[in-house]
GURODO-639484 format. One record per atom (N, C-alpha, C, O, CB): z, x, y. Coordinates in steps of 0.001 Angstrom, whole numbers, padded with zeros to 6 digits, always signed. Atoms other than C-alpha are relative to their C-alpha. Glycine has a CB too. Layout:
! residues N
ZXY;...
END
This chain:
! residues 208
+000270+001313-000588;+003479+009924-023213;-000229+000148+001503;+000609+000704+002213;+001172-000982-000279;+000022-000037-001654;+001971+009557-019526;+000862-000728+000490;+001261-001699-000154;-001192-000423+000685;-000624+000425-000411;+003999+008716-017261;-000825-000511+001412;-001777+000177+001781;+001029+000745-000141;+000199+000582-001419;+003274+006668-013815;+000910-000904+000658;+001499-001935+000334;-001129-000671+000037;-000937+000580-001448;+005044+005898-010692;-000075-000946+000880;-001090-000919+001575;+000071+000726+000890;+000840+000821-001082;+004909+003265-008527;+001111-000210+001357;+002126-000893+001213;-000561-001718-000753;-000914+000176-000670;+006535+003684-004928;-000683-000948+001155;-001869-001279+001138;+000636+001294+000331;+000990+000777-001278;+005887+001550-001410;+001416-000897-000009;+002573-000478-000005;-002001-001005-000427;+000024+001091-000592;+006724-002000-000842;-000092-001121-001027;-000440-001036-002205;-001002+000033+000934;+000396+000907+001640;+006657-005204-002748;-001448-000801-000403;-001685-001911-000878;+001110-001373-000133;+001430+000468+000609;+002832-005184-003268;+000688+000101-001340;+000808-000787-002184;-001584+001041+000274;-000247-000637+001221;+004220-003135-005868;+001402-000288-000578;+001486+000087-001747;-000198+001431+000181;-001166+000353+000569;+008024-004393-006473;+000386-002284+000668;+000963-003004+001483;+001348+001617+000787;+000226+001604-000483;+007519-008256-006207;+000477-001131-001131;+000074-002288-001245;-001761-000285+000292;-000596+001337+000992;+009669-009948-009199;+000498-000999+000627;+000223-002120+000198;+001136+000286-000944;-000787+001327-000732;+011704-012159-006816;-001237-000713+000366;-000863-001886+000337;+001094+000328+001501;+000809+000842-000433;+008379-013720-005680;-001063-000430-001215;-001736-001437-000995;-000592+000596+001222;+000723+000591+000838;+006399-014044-009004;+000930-001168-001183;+000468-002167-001733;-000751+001250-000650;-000918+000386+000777;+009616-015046-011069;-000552-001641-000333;-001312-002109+000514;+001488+000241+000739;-000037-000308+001870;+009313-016902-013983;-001177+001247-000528;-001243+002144-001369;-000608-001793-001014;+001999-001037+000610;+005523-015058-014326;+000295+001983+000251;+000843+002403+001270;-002152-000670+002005;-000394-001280-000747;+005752-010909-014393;-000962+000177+000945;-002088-000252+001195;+000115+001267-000845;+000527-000610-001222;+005448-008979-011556;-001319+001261+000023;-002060+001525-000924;+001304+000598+000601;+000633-001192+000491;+003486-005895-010677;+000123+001011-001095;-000850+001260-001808;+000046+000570+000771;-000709-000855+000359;+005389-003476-012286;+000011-000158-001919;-000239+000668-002796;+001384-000219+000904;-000152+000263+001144;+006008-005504-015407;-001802-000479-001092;-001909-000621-002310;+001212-001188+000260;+000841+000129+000579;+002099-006249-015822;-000853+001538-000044;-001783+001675-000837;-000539-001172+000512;+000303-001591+000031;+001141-002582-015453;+000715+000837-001125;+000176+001856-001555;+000469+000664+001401;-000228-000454+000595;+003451-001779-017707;-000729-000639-001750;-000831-000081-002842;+001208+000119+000501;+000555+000650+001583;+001823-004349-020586;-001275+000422+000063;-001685+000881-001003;+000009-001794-000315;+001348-001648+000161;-001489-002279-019881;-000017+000783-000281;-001073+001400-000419;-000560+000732+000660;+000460-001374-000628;-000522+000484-019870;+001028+000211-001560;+001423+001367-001407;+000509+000707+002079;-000500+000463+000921;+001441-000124-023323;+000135+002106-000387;+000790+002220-001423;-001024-001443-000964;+000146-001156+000535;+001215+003862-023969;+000877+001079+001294;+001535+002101+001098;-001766+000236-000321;-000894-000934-000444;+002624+005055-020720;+001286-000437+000231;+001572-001589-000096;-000426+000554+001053;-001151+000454-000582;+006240+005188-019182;-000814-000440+001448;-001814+000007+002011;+001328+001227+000058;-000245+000594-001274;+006508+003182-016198;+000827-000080+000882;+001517-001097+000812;-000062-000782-000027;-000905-000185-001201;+008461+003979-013273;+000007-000643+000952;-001134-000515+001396;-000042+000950+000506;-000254+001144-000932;+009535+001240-010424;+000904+000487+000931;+002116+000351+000762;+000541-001267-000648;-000910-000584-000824;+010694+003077-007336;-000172-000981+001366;+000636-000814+002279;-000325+001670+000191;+000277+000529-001060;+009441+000787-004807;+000891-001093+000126;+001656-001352-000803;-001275-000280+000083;-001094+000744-000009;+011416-002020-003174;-000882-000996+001035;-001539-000615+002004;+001543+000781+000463;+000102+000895-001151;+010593-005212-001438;+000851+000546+002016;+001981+000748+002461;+000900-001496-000847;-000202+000112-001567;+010434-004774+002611;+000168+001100+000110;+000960+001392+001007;+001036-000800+000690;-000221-001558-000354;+010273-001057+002354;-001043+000267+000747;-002143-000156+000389;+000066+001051-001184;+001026-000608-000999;+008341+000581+005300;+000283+001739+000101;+001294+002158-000460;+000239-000820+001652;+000103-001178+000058;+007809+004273+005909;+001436+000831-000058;+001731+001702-000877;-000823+000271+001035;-001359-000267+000120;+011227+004983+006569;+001097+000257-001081;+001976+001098-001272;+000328-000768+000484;-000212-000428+001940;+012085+004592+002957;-000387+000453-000886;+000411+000734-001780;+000040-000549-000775;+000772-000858+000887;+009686+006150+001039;+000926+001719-000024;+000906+002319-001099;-001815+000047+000745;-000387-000962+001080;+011742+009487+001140;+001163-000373-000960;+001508+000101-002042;+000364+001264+000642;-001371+000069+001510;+014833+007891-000456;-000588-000391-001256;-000048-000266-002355;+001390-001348+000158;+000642+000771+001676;+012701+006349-003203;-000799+001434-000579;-001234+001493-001729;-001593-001778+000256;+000640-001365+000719;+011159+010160-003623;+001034+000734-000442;+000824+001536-001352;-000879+000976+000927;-001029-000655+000592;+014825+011382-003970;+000122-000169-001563;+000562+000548-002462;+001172-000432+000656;-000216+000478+001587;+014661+009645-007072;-000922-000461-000710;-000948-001532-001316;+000851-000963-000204;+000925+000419+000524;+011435+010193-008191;-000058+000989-001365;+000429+002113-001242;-001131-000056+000987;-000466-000819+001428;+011377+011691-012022;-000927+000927+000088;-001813+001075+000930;-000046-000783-001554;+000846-001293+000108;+009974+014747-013320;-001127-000174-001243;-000899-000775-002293;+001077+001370-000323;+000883-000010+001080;+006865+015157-015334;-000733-001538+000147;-001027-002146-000882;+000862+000301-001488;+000825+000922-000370;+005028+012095-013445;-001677+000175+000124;-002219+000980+000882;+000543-000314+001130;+001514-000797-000105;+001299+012360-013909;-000873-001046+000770;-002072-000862+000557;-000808+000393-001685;+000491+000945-001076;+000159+009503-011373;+000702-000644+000676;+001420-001358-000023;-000691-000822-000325;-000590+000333-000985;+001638+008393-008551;-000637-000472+000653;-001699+000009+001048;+000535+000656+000492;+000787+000711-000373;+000955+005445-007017;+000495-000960+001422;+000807-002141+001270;-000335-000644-001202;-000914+000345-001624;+002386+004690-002838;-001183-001087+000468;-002359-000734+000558;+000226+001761+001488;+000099+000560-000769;+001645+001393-001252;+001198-000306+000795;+002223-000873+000418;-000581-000736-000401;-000760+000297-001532;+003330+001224+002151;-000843-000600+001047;-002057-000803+001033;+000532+001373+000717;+000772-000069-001699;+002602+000445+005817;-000079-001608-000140;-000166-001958+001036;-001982+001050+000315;-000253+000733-000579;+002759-002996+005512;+000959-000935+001151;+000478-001696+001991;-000197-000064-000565;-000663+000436-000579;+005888-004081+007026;-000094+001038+000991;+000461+000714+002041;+001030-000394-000585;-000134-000791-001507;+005466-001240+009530;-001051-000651+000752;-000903-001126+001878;-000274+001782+000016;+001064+001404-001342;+002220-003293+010908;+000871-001156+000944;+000904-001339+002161;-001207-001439-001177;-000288+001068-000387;+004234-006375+010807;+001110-000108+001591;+001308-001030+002382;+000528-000532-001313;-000521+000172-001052;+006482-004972+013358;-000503+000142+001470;+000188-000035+002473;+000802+000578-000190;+000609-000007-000888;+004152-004500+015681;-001287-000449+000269;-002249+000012+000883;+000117+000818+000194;+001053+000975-000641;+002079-007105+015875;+000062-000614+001505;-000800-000687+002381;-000006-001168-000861;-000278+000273-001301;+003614-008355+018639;-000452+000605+001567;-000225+000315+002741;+001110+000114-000134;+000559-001048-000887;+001642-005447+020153;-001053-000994+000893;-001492-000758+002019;-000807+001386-000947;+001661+000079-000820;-001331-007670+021035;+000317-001179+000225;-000657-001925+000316;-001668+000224-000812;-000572+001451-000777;+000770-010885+022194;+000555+000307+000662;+001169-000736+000882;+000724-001021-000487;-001024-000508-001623;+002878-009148+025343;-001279+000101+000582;-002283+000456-000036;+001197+001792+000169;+000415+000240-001001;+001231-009675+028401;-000485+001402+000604;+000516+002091+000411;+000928-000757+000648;+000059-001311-000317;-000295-006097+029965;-000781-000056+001194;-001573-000987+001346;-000534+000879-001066;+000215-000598-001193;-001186-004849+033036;-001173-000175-000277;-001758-001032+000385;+000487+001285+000397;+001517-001039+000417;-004582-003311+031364;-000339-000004-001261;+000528-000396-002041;+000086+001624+000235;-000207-000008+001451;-006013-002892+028099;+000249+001432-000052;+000578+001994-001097;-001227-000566-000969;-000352-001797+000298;-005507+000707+028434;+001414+000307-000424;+001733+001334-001024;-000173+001012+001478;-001490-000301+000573;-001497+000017+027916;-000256-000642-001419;+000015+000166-002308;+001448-000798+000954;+000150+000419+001051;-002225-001928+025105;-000565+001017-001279;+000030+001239-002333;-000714-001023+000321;+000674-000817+000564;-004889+000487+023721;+001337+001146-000530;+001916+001195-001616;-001230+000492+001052;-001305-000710+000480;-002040+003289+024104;+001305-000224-000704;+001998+000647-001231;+000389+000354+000819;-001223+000331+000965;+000802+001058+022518;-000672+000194-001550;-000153+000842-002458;+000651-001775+000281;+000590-000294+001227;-001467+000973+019692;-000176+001750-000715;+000039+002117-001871;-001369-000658+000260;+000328-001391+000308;-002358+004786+019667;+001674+000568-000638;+001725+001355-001583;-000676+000905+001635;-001209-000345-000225;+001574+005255+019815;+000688-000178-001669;+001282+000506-002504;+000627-000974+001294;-000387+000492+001651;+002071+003062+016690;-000596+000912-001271;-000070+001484-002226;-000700-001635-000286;+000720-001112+001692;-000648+004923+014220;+000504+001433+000323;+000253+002071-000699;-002304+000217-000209;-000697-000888-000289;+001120+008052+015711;+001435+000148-001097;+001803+000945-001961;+000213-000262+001440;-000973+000456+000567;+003835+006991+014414;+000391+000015-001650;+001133+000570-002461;-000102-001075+000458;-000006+000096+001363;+003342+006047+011502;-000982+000602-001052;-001061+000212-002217;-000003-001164-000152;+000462-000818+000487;+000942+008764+010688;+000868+000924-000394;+001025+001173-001590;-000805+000317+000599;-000951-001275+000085;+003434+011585+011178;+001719-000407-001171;+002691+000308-001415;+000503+000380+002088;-001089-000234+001022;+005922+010068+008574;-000722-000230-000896;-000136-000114-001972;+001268-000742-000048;+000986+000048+001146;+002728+009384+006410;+000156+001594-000452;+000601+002043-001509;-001722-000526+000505;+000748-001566+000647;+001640+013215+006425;+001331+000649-000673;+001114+001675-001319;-000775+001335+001492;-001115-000466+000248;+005494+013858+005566;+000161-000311-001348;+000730+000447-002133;+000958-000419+000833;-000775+000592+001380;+005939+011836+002522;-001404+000506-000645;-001266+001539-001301;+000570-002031-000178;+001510-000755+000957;+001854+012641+000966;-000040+001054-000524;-000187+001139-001743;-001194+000299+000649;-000146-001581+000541;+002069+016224+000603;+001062+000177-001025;+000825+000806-002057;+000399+001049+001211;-001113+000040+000975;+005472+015801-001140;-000287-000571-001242;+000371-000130-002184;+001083-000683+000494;+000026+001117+000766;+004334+013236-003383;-001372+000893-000810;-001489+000816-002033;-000198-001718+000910;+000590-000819+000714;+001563+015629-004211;-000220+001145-001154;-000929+001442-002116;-000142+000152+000507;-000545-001141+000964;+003397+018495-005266;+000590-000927-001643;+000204-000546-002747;+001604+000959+001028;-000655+000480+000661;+005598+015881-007383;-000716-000222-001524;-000355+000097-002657;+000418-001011+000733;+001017+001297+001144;+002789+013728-009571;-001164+001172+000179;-001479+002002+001032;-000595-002252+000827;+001626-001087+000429;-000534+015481-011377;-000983-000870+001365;-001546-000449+002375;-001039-000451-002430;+001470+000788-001108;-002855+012722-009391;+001012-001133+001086;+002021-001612+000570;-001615-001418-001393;-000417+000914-000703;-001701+010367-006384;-001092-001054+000228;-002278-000728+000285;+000518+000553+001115;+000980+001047-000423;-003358+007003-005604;+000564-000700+000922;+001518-001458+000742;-000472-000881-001003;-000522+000883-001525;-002952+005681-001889;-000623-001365-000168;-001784-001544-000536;-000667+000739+001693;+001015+001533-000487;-003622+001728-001236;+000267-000462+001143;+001276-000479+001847;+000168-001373-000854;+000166+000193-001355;-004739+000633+001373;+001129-001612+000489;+001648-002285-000402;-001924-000177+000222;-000996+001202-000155;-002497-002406+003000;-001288-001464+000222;-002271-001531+000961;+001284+000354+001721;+000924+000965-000094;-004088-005928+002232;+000611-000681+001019;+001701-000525+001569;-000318-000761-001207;+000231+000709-001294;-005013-008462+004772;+000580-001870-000704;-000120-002812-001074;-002144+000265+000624;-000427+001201+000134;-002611-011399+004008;-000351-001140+001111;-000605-000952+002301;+001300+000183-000147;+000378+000701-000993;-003281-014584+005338;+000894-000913+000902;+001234-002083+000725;-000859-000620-000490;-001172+000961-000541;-000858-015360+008069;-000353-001153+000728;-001496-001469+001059;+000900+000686+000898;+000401+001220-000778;-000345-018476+009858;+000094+000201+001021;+000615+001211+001494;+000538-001084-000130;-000387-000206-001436;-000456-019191+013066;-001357+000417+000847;-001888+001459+000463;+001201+001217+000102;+000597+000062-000713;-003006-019490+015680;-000367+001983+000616;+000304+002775+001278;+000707-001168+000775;+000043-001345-000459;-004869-016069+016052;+000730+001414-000951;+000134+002490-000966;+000706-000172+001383;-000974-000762+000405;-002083-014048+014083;-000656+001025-000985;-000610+002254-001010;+001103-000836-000571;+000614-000992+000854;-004126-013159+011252;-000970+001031+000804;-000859+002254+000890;-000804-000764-001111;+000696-001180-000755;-006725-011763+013346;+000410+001515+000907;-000264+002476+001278;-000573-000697+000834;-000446-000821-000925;-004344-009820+015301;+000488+001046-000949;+000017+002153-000690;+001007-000609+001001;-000831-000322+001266;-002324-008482+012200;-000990+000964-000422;-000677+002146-000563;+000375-001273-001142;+000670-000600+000428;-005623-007506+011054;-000499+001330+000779;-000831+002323+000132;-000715-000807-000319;+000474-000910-000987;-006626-005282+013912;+000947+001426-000067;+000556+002586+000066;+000075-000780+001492;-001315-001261+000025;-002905-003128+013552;-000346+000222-001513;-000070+001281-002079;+002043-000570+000379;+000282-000547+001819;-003955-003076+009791;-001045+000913-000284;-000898+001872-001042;-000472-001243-001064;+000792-000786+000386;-007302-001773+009969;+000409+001892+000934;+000173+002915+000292;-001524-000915+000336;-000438-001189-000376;-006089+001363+012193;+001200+000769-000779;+001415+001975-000664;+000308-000201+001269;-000871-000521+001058;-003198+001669+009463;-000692+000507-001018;-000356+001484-001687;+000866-000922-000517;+000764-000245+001281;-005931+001562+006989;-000392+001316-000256;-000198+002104-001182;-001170-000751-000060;+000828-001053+000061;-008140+003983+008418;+000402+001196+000075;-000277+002138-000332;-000776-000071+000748;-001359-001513+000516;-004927+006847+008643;-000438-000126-001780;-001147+000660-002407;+002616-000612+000382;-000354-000011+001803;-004665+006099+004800;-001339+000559-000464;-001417+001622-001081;+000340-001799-000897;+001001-000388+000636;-008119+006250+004037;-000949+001531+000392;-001803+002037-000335;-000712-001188+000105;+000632-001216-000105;-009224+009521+005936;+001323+001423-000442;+001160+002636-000568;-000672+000003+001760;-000808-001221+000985;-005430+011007+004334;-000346+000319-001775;+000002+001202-002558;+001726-000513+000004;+000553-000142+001430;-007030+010466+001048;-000923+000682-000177;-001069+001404-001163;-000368-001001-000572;+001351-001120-000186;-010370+012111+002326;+000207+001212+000077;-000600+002045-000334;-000798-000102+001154;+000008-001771+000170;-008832+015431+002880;+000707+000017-000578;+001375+000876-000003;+000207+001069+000945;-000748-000193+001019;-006672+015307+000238;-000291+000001-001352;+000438+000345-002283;+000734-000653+000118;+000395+000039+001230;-008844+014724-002371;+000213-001255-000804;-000293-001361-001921;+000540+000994-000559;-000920+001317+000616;-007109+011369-003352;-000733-000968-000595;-001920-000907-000278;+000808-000807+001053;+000434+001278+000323;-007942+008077-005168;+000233-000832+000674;+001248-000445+001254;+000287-000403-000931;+000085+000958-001248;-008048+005298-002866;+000523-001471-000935;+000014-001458-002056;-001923-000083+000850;-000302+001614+000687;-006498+001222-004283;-000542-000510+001230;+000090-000323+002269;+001825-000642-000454;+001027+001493-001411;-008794-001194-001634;+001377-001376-000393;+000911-002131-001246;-002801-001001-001008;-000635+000922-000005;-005790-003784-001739;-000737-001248+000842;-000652-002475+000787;+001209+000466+000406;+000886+001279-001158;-007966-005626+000842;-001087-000797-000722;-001534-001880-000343;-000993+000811+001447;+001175+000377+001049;-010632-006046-002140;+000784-000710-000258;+001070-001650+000483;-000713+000825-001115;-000556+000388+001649;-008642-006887-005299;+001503-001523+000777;+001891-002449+000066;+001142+002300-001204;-001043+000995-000561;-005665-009216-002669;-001471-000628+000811;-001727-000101+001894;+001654+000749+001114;+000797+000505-000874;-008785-011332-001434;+000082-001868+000931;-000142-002392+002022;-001175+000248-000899;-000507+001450-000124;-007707-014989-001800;+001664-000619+000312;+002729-000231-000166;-000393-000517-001322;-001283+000385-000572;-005013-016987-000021;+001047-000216-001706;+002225+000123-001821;-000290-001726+001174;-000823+000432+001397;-003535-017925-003633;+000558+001410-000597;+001382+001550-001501;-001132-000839-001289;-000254-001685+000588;-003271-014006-004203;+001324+000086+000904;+001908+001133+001182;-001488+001499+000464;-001563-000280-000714;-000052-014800-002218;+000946-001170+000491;+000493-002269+000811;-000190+000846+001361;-000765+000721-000653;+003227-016326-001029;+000470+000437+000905;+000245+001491+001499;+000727-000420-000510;-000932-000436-001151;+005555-016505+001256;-000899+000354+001276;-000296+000591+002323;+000931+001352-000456;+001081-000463-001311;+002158-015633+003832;+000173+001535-000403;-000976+001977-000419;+000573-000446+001976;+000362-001217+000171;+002606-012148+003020;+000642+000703-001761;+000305+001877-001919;+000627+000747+001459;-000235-000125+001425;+003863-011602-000720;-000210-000066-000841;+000371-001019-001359;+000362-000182-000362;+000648+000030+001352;+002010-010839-003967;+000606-001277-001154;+001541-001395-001946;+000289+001587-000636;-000486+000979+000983;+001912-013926-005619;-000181+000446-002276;-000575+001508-002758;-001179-001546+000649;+000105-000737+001185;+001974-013701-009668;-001800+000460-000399;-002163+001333-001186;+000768-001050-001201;+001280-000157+000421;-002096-014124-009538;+000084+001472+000690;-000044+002398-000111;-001198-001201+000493;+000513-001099-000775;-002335-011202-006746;+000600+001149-000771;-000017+002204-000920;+000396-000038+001585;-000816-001060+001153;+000484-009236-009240;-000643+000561-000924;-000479+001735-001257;+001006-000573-000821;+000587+000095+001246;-001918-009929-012153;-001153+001595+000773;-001237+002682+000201;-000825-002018-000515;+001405-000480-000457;-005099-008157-009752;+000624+001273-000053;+000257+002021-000959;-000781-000538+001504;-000493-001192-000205;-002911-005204-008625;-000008+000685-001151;-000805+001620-001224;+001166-000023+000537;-000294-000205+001060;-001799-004595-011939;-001237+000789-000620;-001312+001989-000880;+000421-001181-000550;+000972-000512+000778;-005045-004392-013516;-001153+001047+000415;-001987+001664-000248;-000527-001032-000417;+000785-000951-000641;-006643-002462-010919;+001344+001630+000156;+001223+002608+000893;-000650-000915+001771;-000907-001286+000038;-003806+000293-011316;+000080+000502-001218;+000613+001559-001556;+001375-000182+000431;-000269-000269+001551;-004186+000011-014960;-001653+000728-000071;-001850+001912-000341;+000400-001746-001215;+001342-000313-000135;-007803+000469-014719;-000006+001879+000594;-000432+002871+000002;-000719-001302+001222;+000208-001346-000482;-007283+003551-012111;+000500+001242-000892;-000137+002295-000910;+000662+000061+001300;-000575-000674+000497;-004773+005236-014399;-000916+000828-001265;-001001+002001-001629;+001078-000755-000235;+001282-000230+001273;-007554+005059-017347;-000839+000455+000103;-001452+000789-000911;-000626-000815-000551;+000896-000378-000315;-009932+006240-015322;-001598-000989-000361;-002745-000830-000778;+000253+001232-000495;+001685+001141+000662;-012079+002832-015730;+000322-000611+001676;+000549-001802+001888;+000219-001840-002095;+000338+001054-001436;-012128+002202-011544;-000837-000403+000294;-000690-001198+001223;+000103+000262+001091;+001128+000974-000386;-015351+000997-011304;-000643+000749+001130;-000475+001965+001225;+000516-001556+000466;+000562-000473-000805;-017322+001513-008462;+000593+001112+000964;+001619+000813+001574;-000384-000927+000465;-000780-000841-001083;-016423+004536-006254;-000921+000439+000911;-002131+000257+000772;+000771+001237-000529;+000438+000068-001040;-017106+005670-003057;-000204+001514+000524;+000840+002166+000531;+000800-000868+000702;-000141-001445-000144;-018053+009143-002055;-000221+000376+001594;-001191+000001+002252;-001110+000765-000996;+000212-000162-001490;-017349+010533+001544;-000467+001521-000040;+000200+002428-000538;+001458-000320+001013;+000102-001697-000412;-019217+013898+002539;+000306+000286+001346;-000340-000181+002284;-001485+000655-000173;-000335-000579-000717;-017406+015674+004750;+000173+001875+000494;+001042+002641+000909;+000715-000661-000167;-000300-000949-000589;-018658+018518+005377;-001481+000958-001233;-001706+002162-001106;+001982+000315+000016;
END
């Protein structure tokens, strides 16, 4: 029986917010009706947690599937509402952040490689916050989160989840940033899909 993993954040562990309706986890698993399903991820987990959730990741996993990096954006949004000298401090608070949160990326990927036959990175979707400006700003620390994720997948060989696609509509969420049960339903079926090898359109980068 295949097995698949799912670690991160609560794109991917989001029962308290779909409840009565299932969550990710639980509609991936009614797809996927043939493999085991594994639920390592946790609401409000940011990079920082991903290795404890690998301590206790099982053996004989043959897809592995990490969304993170959202709540690590969220803490530094605030990047592009403080007041600055220059944009050059700004520019560098930013450089500082994908620094950041690159170097505990490249830490946990490689691991997660050895672990699982195939890994699938997703990218962090573009919820729609409130607030005058916010989303736009949110979005700006997201797409430089993105674009770490998406050129660690390029030399890694990786499958890519576009969360920014498949999470497109405000109804694809609560709480302003939380997979509602519709956005649960999308995830779901686009992880069920990847696992099957029915992703649909793909994207080919030559490098080199």
């Amino acid at each position: 029986m295949p097995h698949l993993a799912l670690l991160g954040d609560a794109s991917l562990a989001n029962g308290r917010y779909t409840a009565p309706e299932p969550d990710t986890a639980t509609q991936v698993q009614q797809q996927l009706p043939d493999w085991t399903v594994t639920l390592l991820a946790a609401g409000g987990a940011t990079m920082a947690e991903i290795p404890a959730q690998l301590q206790r990741f099982p053996a004989g996993v043959d897809l592995a599937v990490l969304s993170v990096g959202g709540n690590d954006a969220l803490e530094h949004v605030g990047l592009l509402q403080q007041p600055s000298k220059s944009s050059s401090d700004t520019l560098d608070a930013l450089h500082r952040m994908v620094q950041e949160f690159s170097e505990k990326y490249d830490k946990v990927v490689p691991v997660l490689s050895r672990l699982a036959g195939r890994v699938l990175l997703c990218t962090i979707y573009e919820a729609p916050l409130v607030g005058e400006n916010t989303a736009s700003r949110a979005r700006v620390v997201l797409t430089l989160l993105n674009d770490y994720i998406l050129r660690t997948a390029a030399r890694g060989g990786m499958d890519v989840l576009d969360l920014r696609s498949i999470c497109s509509s405000k109804d694809d969420f609560v709480m302003q940033i939380e997979p509602s049960a519709k956005g649960a339903a999308k995830i779901a079926q686009a992880v069920a899909r990847a696992a099957t090898g029915q992703g649909g359109r793909r994207l080919s980068v030559i490098i080199g």
